[in-house]
N, C-alpha and C positions, 0 to 999 in steps of 0.2 A: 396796798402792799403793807404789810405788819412790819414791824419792827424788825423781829427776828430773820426777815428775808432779806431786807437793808440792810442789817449788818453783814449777813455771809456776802451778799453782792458786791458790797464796797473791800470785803478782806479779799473777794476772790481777786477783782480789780487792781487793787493794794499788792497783790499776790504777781500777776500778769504783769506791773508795770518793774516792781521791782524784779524781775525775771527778763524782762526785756532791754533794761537800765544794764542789769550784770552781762549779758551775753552782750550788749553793744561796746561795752568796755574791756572785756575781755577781747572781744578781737580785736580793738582798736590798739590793746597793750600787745598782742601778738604781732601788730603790723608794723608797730614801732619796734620792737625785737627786732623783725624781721631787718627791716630797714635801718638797724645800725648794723647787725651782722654783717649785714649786705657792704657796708660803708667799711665797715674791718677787713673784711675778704678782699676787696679793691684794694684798700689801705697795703695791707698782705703783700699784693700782685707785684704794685705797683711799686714801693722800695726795691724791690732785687731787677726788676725791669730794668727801672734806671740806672744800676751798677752796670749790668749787662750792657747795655745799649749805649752806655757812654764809656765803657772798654772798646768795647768794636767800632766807636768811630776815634778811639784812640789810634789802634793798629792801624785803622785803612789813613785816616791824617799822615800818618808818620809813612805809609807805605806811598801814597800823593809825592809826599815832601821831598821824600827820596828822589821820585823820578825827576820832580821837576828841578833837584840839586842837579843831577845826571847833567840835565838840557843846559841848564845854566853854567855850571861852573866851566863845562866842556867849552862854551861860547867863549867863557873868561879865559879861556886858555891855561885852567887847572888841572892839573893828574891828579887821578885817582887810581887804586889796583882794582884794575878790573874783574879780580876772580875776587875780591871782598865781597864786591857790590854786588855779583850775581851769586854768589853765594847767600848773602844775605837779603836777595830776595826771595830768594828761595824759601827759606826759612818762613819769612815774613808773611810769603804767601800760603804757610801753611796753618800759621800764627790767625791768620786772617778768615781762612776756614775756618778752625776751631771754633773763634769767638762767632761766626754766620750761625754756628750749631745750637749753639746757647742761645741766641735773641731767636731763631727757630723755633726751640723749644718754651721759650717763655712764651712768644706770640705778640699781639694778637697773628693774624695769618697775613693782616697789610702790610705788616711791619720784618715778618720773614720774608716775605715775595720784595723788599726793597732791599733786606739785609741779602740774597741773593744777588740784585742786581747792583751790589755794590761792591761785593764777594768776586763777580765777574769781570767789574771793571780794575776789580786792584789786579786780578790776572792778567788781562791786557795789559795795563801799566805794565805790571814789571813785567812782561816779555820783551816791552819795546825796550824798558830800559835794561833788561839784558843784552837787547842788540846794542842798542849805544854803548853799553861798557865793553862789548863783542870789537865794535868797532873803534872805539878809542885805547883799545888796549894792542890795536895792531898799529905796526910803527910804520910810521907817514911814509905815504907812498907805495904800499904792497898794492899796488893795483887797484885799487877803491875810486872807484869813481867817484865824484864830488856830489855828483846829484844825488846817488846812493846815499851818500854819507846824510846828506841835508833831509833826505827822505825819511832817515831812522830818526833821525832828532826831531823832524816834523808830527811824525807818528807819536812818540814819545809823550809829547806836548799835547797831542789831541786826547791819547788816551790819560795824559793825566786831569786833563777840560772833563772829558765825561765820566771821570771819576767824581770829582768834583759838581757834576752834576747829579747824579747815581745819592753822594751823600745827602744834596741837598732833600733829594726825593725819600732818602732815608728818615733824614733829621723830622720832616714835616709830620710824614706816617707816625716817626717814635714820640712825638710831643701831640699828636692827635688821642695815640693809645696813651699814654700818660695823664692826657686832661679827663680823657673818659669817667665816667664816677658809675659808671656799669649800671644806670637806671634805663639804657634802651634795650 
């Protein structure tokens, strides 16, 4: 082999490695793009998630608290007016919707299917504790059977238990989707 054939051989070489060299670094700089963009978009997600999602387990706490004041203070033998309290849960349960809408729409999909089933349970709550205020706001003695009575406050209690566990199923989903770092 001549000179002049060595040298083009070794430029073409010289030629093919730095060509292989650039294109393995150029993807590798694309992949790392990639994969901070990717860490930003999550980053993104994930701040308004957490506003959302710790509003709505503001509402549904405060909508629990309620009922289970209802059970309690009634036991204590405290009055309350009873069109306030069903009035305002009224409200509250609408209050409670709204924010379900919003953690819905953020997502992920685990975390609306809990925010439903927690949406549901603040319904239950405050139906029962509409009856309790139903029934503590009629004066002793209209005919109310005792076991009646014990019944609506038992009910109360329960739906405010499965509220209470409804959140928890909540809380677990919304700090599952929040650890997430979106690499699956």
């Amino acid at each position: 082999m001549d000179a002049g054939l060595a040298g083009v051989l070794g430029a073409v070489a010289g030629a093919l490695a730095t060509t292989g060299a650039a294109l393995a670094t150029g993807r590798a700089s694309r992949e790392q793009a990639r994969i901070a963009a990717r860490a930003e978009h999550v980053r993104q997600r994930r701040e308004p998630r957490r506003g959302i999602y710790r509003d709505f387990l503001a509402v549904t706490s405060e909508v629990r608290d309620v009922v289970l004041g209802r059970c309690f203070d009634t036991a204590r033998g405290l009055t309350h007016q009873g069109q306030d309290v069903r009035s305002w849960l009224a409200s509250s349960t609408a209050v409670v919707q709204e924010h379900e809408l919003h953690v819905m729409l953020v997502g992920p999909e685990e975390v609306g299917a809990a925010a439903s089933e927690v949406a549901g349970a603040c319904r239950e709550a405050a139906r029962a504790a509409h009856w309790v205020a139903v029934f503590d706001s009629s004066p002793e003695g209209e005919g109310i059977p005792s076991d009646d009575y014990n019944d609506v406050h038992r009910r109360a209690l329960d739906t405010a238990q499965e509220l209470a566990g409804a959140v928890e199923t909540f809380i677990k989903a919304a700090q599952s989707a929040l650890d997430a770092d979106g690499t699956c």
